[in-house]
C-alpha positions as CSV (number, residue, x, y, z in Angstrom):
1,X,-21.6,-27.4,92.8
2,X,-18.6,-26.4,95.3
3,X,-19.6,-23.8,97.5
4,X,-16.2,-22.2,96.5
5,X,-17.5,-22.3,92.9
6,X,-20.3,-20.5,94.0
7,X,-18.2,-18.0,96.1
8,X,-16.5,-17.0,92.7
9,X,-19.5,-16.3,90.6
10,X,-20.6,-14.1,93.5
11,X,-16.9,-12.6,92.4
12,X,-17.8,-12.7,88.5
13,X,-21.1,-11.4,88.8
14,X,-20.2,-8.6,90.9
15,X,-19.9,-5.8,87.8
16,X,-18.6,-2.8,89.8
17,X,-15.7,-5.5,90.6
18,X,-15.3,-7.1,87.2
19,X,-15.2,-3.3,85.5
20,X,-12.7,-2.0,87.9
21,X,-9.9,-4.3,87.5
22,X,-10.7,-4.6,83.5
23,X,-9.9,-0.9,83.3
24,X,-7.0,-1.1,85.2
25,X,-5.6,-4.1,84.1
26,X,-6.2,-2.4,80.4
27,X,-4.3,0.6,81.9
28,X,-1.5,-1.0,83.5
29,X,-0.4,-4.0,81.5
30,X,1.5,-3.6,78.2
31,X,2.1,-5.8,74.7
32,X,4.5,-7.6,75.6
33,X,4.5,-7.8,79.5
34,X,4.9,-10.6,81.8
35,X,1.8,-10.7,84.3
36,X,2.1,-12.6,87.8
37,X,-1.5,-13.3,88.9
38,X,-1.6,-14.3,92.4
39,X,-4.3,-16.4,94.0
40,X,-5.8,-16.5,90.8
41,X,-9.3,-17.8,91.4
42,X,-10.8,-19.0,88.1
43,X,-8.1,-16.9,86.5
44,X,-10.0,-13.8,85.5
45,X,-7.4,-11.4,85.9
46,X,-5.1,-13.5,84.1
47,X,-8.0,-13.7,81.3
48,X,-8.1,-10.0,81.6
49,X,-4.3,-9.4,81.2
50,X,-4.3,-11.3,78.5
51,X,-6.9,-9.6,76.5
52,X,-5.0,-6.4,77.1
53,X,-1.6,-8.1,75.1
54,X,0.5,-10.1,77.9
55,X,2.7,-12.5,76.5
56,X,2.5,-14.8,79.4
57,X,1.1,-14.9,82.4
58,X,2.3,-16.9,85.8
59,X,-1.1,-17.5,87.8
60,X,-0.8,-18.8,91.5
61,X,-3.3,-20.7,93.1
62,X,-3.3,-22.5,96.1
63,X,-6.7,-24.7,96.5
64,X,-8.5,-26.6,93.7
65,X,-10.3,-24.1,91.7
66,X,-6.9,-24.3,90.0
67,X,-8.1,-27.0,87.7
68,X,-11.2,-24.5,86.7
69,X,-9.1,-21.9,85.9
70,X,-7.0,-24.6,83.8
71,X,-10.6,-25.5,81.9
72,X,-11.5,-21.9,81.8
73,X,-8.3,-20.5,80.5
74,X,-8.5,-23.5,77.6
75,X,-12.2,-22.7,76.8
76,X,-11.1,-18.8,76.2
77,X,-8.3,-20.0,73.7
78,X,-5.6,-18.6,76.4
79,X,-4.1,-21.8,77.7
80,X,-0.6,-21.0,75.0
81,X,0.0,-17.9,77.2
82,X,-0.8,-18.9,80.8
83,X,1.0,-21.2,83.6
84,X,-0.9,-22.3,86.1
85,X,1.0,-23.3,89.4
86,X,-0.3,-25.1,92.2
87,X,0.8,-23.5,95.8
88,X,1.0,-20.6,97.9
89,X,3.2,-17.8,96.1
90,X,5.6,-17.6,99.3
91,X,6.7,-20.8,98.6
92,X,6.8,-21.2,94.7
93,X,9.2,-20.3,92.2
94,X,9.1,-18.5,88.9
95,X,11.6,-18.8,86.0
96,X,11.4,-15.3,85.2
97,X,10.5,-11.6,86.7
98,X,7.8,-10.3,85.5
99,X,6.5,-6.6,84.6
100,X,3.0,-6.7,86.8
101,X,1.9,-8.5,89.8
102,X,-2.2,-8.5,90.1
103,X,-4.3,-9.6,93.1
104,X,-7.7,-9.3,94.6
105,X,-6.8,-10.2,97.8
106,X,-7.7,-7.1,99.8
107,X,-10.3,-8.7,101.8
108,X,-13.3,-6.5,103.3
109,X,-10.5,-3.8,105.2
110,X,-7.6,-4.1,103.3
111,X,-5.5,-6.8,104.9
112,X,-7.3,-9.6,106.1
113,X,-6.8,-11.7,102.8
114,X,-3.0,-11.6,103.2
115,X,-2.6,-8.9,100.6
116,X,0.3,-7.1,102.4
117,X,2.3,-10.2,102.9
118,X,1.7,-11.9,100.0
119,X,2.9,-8.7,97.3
120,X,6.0,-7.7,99.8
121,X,7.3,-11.1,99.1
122,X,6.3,-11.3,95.2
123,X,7.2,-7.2,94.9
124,X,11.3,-8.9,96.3
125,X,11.1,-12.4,94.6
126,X,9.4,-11.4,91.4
127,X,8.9,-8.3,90.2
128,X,11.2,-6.5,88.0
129,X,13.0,-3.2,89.6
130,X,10.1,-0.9,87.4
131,X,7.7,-3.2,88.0
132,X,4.0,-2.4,88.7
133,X,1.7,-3.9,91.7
134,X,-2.1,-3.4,90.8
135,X,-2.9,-2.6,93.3
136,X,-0.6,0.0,94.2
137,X,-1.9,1.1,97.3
138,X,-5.3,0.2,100.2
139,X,-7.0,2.9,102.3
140,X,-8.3,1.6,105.3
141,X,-11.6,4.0,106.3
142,X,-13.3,4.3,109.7
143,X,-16.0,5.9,111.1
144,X,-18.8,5.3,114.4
145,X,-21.4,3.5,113.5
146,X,-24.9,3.2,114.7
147,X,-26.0,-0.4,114.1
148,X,-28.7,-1.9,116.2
149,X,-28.6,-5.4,114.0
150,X,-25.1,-6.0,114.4
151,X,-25.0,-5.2,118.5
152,X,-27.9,-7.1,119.0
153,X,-25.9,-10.1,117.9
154,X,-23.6,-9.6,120.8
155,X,-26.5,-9.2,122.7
156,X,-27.9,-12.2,122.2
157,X,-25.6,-13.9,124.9
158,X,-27.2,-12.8,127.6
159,X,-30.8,-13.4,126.5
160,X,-31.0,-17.0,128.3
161,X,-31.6,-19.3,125.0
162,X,-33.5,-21.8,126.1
163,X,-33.7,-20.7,129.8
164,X,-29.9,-21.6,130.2
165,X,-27.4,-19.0,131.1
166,X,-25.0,-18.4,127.7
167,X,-23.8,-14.9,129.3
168,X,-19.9,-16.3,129.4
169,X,-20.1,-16.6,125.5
170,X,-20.7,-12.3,125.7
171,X,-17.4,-11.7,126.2
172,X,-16.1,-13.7,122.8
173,X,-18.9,-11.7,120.9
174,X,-18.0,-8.6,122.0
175,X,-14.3,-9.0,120.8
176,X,-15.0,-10.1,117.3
177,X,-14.8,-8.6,114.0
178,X,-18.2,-9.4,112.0
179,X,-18.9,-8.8,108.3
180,X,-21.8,-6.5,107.6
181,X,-23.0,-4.4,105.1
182,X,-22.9,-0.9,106.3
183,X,-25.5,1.9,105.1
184,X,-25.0,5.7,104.6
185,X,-27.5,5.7,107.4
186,X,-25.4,3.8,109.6
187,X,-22.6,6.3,110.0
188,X,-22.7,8.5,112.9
189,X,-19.6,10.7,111.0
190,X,-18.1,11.8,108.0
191,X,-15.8,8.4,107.3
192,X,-12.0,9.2,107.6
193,X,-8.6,7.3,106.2
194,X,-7.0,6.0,109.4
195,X,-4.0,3.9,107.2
196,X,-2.7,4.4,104.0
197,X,-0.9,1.0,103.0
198,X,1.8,1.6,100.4
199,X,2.2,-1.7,98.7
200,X,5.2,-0.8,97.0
201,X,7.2,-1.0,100.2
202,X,7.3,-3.2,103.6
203,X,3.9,-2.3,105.7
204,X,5.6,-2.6,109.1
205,X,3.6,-4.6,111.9
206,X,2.1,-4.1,114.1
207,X,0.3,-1.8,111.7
208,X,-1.9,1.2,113.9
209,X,-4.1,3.0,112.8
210,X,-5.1,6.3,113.9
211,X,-8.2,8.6,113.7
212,X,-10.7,11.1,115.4
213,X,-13.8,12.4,114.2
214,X,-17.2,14.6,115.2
215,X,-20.2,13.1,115.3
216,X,-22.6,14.7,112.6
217,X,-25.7,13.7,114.1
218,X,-26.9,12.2,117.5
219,X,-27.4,8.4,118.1
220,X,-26.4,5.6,119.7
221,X,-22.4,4.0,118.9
222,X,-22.5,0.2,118.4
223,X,-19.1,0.1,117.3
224,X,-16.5,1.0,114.8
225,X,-17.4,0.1,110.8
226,X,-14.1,-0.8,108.5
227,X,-14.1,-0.7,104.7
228,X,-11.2,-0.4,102.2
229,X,-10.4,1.9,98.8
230,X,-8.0,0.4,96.7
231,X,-5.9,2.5,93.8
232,X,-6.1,-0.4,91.0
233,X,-4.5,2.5,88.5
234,X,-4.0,6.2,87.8
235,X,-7.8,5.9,87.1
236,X,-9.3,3.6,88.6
237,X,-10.3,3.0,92.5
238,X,-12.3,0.0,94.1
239,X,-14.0,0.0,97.1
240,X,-17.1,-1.4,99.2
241,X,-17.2,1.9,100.7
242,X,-20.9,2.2,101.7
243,X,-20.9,5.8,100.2
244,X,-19.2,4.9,97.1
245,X,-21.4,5.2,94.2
246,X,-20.1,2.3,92.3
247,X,-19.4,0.1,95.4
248,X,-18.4,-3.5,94.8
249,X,-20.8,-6.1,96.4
250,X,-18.1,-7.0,99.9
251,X,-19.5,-6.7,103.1
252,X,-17.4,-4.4,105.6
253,X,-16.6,-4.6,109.0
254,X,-18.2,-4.0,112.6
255,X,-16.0,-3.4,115.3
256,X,-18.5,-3.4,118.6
257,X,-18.1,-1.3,121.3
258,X,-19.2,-3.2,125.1
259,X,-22.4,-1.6,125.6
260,X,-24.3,1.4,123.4
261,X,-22.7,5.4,123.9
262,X,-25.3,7.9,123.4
263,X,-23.9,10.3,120.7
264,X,-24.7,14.1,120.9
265,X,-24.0,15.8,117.2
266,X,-20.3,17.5,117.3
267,X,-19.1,14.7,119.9
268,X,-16.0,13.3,119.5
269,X,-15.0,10.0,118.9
270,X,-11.7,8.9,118.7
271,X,-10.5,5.8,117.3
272,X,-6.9,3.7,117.5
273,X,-6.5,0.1,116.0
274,X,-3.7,-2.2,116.4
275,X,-3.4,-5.0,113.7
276,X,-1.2,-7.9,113.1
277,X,-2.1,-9.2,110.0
278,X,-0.4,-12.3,109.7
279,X,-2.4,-13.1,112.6
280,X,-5.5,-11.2,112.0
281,X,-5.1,-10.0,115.7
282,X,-7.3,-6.6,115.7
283,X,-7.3,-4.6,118.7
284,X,-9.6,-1.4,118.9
285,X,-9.7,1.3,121.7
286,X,-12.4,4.1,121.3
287,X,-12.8,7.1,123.6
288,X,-16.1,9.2,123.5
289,X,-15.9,12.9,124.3
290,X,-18.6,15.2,125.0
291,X,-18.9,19.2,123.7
292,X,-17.3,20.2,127.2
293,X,-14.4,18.0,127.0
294,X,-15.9,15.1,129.2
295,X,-15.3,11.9,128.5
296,X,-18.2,9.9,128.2
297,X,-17.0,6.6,127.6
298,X,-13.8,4.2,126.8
299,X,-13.5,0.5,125.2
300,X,-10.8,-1.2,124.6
301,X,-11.3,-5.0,122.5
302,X,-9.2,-7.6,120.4
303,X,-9.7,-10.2,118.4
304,X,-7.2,-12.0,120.4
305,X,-9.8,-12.1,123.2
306,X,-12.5,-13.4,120.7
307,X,-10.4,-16.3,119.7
308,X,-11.5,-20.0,121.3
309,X,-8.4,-21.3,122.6
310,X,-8.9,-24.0,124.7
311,X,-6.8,-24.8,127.9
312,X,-5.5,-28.0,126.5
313,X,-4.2,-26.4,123.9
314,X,-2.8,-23.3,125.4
315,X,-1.0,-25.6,127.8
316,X,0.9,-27.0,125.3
317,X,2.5,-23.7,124.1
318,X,4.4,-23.2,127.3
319,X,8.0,-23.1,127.0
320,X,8.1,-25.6,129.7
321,X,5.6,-28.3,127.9
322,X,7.7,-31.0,126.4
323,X,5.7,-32.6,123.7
324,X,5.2,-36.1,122.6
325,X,4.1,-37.5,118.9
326,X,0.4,-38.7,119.5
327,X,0.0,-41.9,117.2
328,X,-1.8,-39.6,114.0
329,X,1.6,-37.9,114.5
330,X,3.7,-40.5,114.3
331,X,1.8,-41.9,111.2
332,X,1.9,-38.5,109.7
333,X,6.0,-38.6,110.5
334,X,6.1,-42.0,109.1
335,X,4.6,-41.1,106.0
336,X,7.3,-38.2,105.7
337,X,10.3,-40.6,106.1
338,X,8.4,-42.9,103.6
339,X,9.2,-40.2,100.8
340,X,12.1,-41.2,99.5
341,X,12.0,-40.6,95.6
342,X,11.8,-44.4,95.3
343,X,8.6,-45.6,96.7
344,X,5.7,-45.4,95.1
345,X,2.4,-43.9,96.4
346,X,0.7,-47.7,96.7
347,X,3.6,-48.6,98.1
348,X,3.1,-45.6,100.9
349,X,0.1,-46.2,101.6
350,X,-0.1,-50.4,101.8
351,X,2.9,-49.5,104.4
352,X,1.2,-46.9,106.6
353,X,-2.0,-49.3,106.5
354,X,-0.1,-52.6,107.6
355,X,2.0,-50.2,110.5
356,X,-1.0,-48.4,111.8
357,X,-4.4,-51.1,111.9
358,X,-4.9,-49.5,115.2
359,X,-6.1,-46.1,113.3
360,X,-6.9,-46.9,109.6
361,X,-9.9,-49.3,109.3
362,X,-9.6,-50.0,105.6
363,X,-6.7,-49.5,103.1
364,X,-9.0,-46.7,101.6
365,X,-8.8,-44.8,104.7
366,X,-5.5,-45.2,105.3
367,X,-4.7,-44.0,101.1
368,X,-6.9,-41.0,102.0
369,X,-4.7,-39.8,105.4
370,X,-1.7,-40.4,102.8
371,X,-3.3,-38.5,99.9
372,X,-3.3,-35.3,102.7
373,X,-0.1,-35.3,103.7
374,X,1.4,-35.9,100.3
375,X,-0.3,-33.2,98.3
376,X,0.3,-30.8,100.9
377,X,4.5,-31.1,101.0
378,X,5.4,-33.5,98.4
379,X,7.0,-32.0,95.4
């Protein structure tokens, strides 16, 4: 089985998950409506929309669980009401506007799954003027975090694995987002909303987010934890809060701080986050401040310095560089201009295969270079 298909049972069989958005999809969607369900998985909360009376339903999927959802929609007696369409929803079309627009693409704090992007453009293209966006709105929630397991994974770069030196590789680790599962006993604070994203208008970029907080007990800060809430309806909210009682099964996030802070109870910690999330650039700054008004400590981290760019590549994004087509770009170009709306695909590929021996070894490999380049912008 696809490890994808096994990444959306994990979905399926996540109940706090599945019950959320089957209330609020009963909530929101009316006899009658027209649902746009985007990155639609195996098509569960087009399934769900149209339990609750949706005449049709648009879902929008860009990798090949598609076909599943196809199979799975067809097994459930559904397949009359919904159109599946192969892409990404910024660059499809539908033939009509439609009355709700459903996702799941929040990610683990609210952003990192495209979610604002991806409804500002169908909430413009798509939705009717009284449309309704489920979700409506994300919370993005904060607090210090003492962590241990997490920081000693940054650690770890400077323990000499097998008597070599890895200590350059610290500096990456220490300016990376990781997924975790956080603990009530993990917080070092009361959690607080640092962003409120309104889906219903543009989220502007970069998007900051702003908080403070005391300390509620002492111990040691490893870093920042991140989780999201999500209003699915006037009911209904989903989150992976670790405090939430009903808390769907997705990790959070740990922010790290460059070495441990010592937290006394009714310290301060203040926290400020840039984010650009078409980019999923996070950077964090966090100030300590002690009962007298001493600061104790200050860190300041991005993703951006946690991302491996190598010098080869960098060089090339000079204004200065002046590229060249290497050969697998010239085949690749070839293979554009071939596209014609006359040749056929066998045609395409015995073409590329008899211009290019010098990179395709067989007339298979050449068909399967083909193959990636035409189901990616062929129409």
């Amino acid at each position: 089985m696809s490890l994808v298909v096994d990444e959306h049972r994990a979905y399926l069989a996540d109940q706090a998950r599945m019950s959320a958005f089957c209330k609020a999809i009963g909530e929101t969607v009316k006899p009658g409506d027209v649902v746009l369900d985007l990155g639609s998985g195996t098509g569960i909360l087009g399934l769900f929309a149209c339990r609750a009376g949706a005449t049709r339903v648009y879902s929008i999927e860009e990798g090949g669980m598609v076909e599943l959802a196809r199979a799975i929609c067809r097994a459930n007696g559904f397949h009359d009401r919904v159109t599946f369409i192969k892409g990404l929803s910024t660059r499809v079309e539908l033939p009509e506007r439609v009355d709700v627009v459903v996702a799941d693409q929040i990610g683990r704090f609210g952003f990192e799954a495209g979610l604002p992007e991806y409804f500002d453009d169908a909430r413009r293209r798509f939705l009717k003027p009284d449309g309704r966006l489920l979700p409506s709105c994300v919370e993005m929630w904060v607090a210090p975090v003492e962590c241990p397991e997490m920081f000693a994974q940054v650690e770890f770069w400077n323990d000499s694995p097998a008597g070599f030196d890895f200590r350059p590789a610290r500096s990456w680790a220490a300016n990376t987002g990781y997924p975790v599962k956080l603990r009530a006993d993990h917080l070092l604070s009361d959690p607080v909303s640092a962003a409120l994203l309104d889906l219903s208008i543009t989220i502007p970029t970069p998007l900051t987010l702003e908080a403070s907080v005391l300390a509620t007990r002492a111990g040691n800060l490893h870093g920042i934890g991140g989780w999201f809430s999500a209003r699915l309806s006037n009911s209904v909210t989903m989150s992976n809060s670790p405090l939430a009682t009903h808390s769907i099964n997705r990790r959070n996030v740990f922010f790290p701080v460059d070495r441990p802070v010592g937290l006394e109870k009714g310290d301060r910690v203040r926290i400020k986050m840039q984010i650009l999330p078409s980019e999923l650039v996070i950077t964090w700054e966090v100030e300590v401040w002690g009962m007298a008004d001493a600061r104790k400590a200050r860190f300041t981290h991005s993703t951006f310095h946690g991302m491996l760019i190598c010098k080869e590549d960098l060089e090339r994004t000079q204004p200065h560089f002046i590229p060249k087509l290497s050969p697998w770009g010239d085949a690749r170009r070839s293979i554009l201009n071939l596209c014609d709306s006359q040749r056929t695909l066998a045609e395409i590929e015995q073409e590329i295969y008899s211009h290019y021996p010098e990179l395709f070894r067989s007339l298979g490999e050449a068909a399967a270079f083909v193959a990636e380049v035409i189901t990616r912008y062929s129409l």
